[in-house]
NULO-428776 format. One line per field, with one value per residue: residue number from 1; residue in one letter; x negated, y negated, z of N, C-alpha, C in turn. Coordinates in steps of 0.05 Angstrom, whole numbers, plus 5000, padded with zeros to 4 digits. Each point is the difference from the previous one (the first is absolute). Last residue first. Layout:
<recs>
num	c(NUM,...) $
residu	c(A,...) $
n_xx	c(X,...) $
n_yy	c(Y,...) $
n_zz	c(Z,...) $
ca_xx	c(X,...) $
ca_yy	c(Y,...) $
ca_zz	c(Z,...) $
c_xx	c(X,...) $
c_yy	c(Y,...) $
c_zz	c(Z,...) $
</recs>
This chain:
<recs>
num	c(260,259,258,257,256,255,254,253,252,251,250,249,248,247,246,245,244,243,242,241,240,239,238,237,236,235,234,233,232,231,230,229,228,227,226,225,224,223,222,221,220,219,218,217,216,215,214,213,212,211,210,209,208,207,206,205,204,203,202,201,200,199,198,197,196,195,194,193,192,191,190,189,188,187,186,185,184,183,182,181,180,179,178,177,176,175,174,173,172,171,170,169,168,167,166,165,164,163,162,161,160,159,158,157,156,155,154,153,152,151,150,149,148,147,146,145,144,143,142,141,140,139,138,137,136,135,134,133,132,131,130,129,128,127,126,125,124,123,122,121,120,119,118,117,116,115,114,113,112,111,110,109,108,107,106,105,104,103,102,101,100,99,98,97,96,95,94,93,92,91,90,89,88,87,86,85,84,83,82,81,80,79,78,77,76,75,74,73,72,71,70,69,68,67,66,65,64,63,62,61,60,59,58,57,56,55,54,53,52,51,50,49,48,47,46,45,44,43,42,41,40,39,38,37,36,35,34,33,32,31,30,29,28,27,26,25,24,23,22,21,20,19,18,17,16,15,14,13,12,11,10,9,8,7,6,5,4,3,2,1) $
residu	c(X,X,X,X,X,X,X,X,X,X,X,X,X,X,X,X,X,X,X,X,X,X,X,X,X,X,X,X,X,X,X,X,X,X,X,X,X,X,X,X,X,X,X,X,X,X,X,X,X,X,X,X,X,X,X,X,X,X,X,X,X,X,X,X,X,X,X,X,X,X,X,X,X,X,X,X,X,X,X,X,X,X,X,X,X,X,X,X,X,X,X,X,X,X,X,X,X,X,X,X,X,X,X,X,X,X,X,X,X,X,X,X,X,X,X,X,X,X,X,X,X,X,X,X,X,X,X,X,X,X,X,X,X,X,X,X,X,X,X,X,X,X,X,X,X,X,X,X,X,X,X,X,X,X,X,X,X,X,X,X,X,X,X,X,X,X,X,X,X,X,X,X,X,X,X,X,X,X,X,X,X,X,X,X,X,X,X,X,X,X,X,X,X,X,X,X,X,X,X,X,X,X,X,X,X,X,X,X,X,X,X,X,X,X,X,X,X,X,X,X,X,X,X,X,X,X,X,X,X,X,X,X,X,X,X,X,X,X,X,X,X,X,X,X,X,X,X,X,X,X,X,X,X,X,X,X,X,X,X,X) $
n_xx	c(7961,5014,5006,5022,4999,5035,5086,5032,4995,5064,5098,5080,5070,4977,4998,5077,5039,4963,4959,4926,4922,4885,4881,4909,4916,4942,5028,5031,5007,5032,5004,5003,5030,5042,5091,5106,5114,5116,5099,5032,5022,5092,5057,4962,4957,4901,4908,4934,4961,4943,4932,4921,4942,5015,5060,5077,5077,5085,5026,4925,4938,4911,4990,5030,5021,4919,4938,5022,4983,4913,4968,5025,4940,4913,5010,5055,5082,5076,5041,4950,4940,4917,4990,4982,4995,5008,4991,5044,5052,5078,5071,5065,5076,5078,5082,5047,5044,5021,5071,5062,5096,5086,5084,5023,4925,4985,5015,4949,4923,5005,5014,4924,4910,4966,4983,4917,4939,5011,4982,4910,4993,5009,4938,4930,5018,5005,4926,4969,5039,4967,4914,5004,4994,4968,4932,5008,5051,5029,5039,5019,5019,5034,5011,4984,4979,4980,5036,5006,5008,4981,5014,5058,5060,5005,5045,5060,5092,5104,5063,5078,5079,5070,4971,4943,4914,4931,4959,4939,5019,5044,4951,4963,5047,5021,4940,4995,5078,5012,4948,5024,5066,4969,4940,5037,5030,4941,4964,5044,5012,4926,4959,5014,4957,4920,4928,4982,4990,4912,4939,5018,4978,4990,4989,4965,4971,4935,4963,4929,4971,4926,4947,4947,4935,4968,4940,4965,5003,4995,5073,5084,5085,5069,5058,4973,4980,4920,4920,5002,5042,5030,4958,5048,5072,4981,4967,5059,5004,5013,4993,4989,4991,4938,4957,4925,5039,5101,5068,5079,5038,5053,5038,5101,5039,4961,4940,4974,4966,5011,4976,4992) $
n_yy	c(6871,4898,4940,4936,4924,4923,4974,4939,4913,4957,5017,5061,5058,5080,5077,5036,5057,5077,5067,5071,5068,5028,5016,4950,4952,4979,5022,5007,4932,4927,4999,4986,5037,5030,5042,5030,4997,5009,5006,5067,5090,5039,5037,5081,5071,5041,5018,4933,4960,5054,5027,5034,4925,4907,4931,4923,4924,4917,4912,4909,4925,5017,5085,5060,5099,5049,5021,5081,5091,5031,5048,5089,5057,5034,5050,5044,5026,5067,5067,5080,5019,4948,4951,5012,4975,4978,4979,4968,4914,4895,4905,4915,4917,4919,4933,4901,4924,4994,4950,4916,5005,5061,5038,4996,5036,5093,5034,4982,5044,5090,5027,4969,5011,5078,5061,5010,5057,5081,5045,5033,5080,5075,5038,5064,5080,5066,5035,5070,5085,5036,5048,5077,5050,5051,4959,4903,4941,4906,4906,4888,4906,4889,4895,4927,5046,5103,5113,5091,5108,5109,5082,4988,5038,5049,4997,4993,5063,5062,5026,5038,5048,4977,4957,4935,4955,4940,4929,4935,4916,4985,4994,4923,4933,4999,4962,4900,4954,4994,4939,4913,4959,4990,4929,4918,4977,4975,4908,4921,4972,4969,4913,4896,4932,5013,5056,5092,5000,4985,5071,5062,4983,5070,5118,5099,5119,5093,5109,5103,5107,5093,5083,5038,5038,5004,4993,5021,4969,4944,4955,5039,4951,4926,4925,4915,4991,5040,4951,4941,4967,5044,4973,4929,5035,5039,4954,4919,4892,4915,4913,4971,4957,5003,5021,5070,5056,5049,5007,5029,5036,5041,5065,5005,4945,5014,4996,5048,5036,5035,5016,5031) $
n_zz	c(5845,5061,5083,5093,5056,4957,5008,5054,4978,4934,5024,4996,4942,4947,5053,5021,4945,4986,5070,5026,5040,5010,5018,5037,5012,5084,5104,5097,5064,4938,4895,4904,4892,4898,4925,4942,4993,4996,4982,4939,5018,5026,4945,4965,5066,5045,4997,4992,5085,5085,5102,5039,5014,4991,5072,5021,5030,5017,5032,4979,5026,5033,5050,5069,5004,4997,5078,5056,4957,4999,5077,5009,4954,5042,5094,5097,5074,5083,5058,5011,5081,5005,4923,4889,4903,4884,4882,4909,4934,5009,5003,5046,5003,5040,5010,5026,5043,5112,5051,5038,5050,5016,4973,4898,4948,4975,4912,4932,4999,4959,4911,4948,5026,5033,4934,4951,5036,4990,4930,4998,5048,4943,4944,5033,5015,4916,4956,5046,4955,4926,4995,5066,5103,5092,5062,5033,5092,5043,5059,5042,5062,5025,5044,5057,5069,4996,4999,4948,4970,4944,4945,4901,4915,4908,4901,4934,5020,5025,5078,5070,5016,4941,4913,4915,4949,4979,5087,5054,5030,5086,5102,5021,5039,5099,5062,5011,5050,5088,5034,4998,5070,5086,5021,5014,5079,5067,5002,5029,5104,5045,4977,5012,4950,4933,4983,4949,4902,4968,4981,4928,4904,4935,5007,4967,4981,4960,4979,4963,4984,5009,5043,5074,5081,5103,5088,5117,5107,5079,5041,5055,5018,4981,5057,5059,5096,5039,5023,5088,5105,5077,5087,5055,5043,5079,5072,5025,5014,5066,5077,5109,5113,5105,5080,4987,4938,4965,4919,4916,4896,4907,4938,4989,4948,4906,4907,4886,4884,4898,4887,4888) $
ca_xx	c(4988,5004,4987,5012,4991,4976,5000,5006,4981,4979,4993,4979,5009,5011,4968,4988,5018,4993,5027,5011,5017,5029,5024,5017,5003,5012,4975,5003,5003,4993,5023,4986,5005,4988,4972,4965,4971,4972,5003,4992,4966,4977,5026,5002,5029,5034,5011,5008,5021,5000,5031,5018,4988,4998,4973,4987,4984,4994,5009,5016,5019,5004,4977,5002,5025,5015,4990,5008,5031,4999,4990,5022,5024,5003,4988,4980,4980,4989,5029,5019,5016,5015,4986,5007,4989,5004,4995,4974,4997,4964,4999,4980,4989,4979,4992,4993,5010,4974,4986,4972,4992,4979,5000,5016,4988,5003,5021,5021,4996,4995,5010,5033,5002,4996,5029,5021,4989,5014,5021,5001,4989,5027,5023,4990,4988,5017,5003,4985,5012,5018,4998,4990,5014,5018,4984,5005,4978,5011,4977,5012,4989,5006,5018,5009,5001,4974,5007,4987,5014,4992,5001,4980,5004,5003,4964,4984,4990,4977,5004,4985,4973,5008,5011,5011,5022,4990,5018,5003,4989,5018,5021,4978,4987,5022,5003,4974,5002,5010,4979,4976,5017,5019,4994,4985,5028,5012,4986,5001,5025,5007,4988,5014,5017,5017,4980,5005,5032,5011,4993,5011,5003,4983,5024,4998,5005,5003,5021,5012,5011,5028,5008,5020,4995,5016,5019,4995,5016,4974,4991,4969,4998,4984,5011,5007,5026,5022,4994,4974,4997,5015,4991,4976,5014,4995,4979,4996,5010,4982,5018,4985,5018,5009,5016,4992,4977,4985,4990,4997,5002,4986,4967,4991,5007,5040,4998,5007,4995,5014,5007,5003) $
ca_yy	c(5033,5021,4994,5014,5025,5008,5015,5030,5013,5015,4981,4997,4974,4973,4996,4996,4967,4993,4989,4978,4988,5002,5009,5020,5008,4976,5001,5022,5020,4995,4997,5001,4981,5003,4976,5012,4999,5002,4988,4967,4999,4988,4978,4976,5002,4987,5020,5006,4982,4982,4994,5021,5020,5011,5008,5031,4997,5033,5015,5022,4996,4980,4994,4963,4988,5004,4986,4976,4980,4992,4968,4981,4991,4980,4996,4986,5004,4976,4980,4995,5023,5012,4976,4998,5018,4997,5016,4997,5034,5018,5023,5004,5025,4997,5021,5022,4997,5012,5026,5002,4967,4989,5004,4991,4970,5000,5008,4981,4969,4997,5008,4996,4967,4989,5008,4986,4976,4994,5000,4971,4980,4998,4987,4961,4993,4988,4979,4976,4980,4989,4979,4993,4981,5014,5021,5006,5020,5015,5015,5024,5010,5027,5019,4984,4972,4977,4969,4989,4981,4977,5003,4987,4972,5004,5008,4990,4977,4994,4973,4992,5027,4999,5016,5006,5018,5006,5021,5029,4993,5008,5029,5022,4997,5006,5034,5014,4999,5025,5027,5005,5001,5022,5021,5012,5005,5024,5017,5003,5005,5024,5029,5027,4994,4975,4975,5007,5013,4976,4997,5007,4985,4977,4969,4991,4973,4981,4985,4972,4977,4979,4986,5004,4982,5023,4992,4995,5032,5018,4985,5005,5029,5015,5015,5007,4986,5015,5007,5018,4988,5007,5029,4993,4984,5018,5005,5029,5021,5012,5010,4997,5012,4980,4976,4972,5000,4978,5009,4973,5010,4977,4998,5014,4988,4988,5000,4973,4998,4999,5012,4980) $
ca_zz	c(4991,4974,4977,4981,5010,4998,4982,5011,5017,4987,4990,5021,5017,4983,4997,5025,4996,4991,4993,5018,4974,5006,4979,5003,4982,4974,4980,4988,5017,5027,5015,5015,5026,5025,5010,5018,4985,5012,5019,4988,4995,5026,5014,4982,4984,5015,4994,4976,4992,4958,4988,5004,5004,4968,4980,5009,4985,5000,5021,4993,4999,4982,4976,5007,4994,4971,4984,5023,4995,4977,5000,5019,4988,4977,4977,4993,4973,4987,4998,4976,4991,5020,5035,5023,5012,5027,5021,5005,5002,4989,4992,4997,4999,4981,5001,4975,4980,4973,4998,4983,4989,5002,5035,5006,5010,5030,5024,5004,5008,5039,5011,4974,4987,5013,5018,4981,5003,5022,4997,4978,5007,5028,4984,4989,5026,5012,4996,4999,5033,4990,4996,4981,4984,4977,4992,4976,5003,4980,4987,4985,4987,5007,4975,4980,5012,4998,5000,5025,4994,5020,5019,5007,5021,5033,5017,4987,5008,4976,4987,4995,5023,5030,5004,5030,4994,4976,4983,4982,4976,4974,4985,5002,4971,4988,4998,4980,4974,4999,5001,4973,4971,5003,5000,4971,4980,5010,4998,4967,4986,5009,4981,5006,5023,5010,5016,5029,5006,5000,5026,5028,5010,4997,5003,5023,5000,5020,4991,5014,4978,5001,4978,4988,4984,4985,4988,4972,4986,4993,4983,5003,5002,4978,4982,4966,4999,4989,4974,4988,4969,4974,4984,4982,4979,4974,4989,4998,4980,4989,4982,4974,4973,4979,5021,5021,4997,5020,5030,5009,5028,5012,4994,5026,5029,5005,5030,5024,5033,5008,5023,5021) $
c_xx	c(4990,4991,5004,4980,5003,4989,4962,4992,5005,4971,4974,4989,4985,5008,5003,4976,4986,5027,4992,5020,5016,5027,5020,5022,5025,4998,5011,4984,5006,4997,4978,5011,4977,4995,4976,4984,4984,4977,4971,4992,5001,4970,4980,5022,4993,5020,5027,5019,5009,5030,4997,5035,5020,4985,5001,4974,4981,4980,5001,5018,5023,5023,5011,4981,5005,5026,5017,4990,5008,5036,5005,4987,5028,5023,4994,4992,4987,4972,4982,5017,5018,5008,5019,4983,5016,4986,5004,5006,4975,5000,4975,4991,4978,4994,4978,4984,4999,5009,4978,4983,4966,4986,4973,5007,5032,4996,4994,5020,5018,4998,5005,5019,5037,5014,5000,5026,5018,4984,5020,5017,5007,4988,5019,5025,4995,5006,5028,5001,4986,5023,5031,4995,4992,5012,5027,4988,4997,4971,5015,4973,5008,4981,4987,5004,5015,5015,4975,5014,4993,5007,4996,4984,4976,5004,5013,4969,4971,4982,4973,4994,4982,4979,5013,5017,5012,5030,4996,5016,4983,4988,5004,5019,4994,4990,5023,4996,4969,5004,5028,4987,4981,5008,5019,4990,4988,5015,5012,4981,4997,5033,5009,5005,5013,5020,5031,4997,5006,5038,5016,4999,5016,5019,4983,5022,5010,5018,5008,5013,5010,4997,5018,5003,5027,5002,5005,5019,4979,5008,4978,4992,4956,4983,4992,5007,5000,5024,5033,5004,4974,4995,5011,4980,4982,5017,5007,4987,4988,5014,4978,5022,4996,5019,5018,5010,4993,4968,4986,4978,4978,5007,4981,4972,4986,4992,5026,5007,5010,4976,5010,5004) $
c_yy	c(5007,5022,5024,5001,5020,5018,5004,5011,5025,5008,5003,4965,4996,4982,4976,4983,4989,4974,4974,5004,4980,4994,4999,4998,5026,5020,4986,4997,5024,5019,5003,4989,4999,4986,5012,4978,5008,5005,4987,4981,4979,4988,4986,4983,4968,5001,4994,5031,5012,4994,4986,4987,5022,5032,5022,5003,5029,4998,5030,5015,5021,4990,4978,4992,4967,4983,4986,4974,4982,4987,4992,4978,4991,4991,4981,5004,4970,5003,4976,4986,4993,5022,5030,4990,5000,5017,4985,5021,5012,5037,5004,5031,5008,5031,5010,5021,5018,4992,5010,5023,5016,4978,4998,5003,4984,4964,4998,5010,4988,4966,4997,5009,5001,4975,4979,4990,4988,4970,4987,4992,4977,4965,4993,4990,4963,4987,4992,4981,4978,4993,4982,4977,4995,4986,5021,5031,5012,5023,5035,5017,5029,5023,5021,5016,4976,4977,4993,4966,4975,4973,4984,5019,5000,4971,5006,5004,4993,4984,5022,4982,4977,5011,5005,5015,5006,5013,5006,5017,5023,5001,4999,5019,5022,4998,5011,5034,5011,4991,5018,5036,5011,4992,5019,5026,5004,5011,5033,5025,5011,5011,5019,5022,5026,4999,4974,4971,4996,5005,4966,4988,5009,4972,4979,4969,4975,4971,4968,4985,4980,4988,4986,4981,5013,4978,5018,4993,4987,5015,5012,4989,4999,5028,5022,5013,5002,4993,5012,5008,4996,4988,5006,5020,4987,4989,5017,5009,5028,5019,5011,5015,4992,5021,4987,4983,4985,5012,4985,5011,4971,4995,4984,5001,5025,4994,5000,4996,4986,4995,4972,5013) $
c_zz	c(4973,5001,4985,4975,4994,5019,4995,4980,5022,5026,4990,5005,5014,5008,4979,4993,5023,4994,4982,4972,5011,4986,5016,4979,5000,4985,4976,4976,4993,5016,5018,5030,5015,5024,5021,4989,5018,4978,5009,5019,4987,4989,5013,5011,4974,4970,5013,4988,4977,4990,4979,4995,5004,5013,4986,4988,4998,4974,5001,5014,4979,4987,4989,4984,5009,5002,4973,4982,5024,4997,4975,4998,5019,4986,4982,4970,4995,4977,4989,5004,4975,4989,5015,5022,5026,5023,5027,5030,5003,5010,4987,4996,4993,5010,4985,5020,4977,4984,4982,5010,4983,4991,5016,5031,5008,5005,5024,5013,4997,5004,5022,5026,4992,4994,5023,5016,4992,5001,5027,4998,4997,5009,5023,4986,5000,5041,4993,5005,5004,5031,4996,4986,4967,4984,4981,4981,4968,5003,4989,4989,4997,4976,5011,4979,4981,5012,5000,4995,5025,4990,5035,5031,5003,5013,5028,5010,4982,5010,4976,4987,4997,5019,5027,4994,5040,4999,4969,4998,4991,4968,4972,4986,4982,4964,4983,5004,4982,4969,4999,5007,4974,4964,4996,5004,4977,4967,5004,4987,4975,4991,5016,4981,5013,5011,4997,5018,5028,5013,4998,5020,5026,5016,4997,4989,5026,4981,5027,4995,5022,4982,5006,4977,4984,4973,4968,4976,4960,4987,4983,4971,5003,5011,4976,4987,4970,4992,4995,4972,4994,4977,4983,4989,4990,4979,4984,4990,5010,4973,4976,4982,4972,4974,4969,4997,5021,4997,5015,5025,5011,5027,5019,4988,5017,5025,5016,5032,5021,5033,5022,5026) $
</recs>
């Protein structure tokens, strides 16, 4: 997100034949250009990196933002949901702690981007093994859960009708740098921007390069592979969905969905 804005000395006043015209500054109006993004020499060739995407997003934010003196309510959720979903993050790969340090279940996340309505996470997976992965994906799942049972009712005691569900979305797949690397482009960021509003599901990952069937047995009852045919990415896509999830659908959800 970039930032432009006109202040008081930008705006200069001149006389034209007798007459006073109010004008914006020709170099304050030259400034705004490609670079307010921030993305550095854009032409810079892009640097392709393995990942693991992870977009989640607040279901019912924008209704959130539309009631009564949002500039009050809005502020306070937010601060409270984004130091708690990092705080999540952390804790949920601790593996073993020590005073110098932490064991850990997987790498963090190297890029960490606000959306507006959640927030996207990307995982550089060129040293990661299968089994970070996919504990990567379990954390996840785990904080969806954490959402519903934990955060909502604690924050819904100082907030009037906060998000109600936290929804996720996780695909795996080649990124490409914009610029100088402060930002990424790829397939698989559209696939988990896609994944995590599949139909009223609230976590949902694709079957590509992540197998359910090598997850912890706690975790692998959890999830079936269907196929789908998803919007702006192609039919017949393999994915896994939350399978209590997928049993409270209704049946014409469920027919989009079809057997492996």
């Amino acid at each position: 997100m970039a930032i432009f804005k006109t202040n008081r000395e930008d705006i200069l006043t001149i006389n034209k034949d007798g007459k006073d015209i109010v004008i914006i500054s020709k170099d304050k109006f030259d400034s705004f250009n490609e670079d307010i993004l921030g993305l550095g020499e854009i032409e810079t060739a892009s640097k392709q990196i393995n990942a693991l995407s992870v977009i989640f997003d607040l279901e019912g934010f924008t209704n959130f933002c539309k009631q009564i003196d949002p500039q009050l309510a809005v502020p306070e959720y937010l601060s409270q949901f984004l130091k708690w979903i990092f705080k999540e993050i952390k804790l949920t790969f601790i593996n073993e702690t020590y005073e110098e340090g932490y064991v850990a279940y997987s790498e963090l996340p190297f890029l960490c981007k606000y959306l507006g309505d959640g927030v996207l996470f990307l995982w550089d997976t060129e040293l990661m093994t299968d089994t970070e992965i996919q504990n990567v994906v379990v954390s996840m799942y785990d904080i969806c859960r954490k959402y519903t049972k934990d955060f909502l009712p604690a924050i819904s005691k100082n907030t009037a009708s906060p998000p109600s569900k936290l929804r996720c979305g996780i695909a795996r797949g080649a990124i490409y740098s914009v610029g100088n690397g402060e930002d990424f482009v790829g397939p698989c960021i559209n696939m988990s921007a896609r994944l995590q509003k599949l139909h009223s599901l609230s976590f949902c990952f694709s079957r590509r390069g992540i197998d359910p069937n090598k997850m912890d047995p706690s975790y692998q009852k959890n999830f079936i592979v269907k196929k789908v045919d998803i919007r702006g990415i192609g039919s017949g896509e393999l994915v896994c969905v939350v399978k209590r999830e997928f049993d409270t659908l209704n049946s014409s959800d469920k027919e989009k969905f079809l057997d492996v």
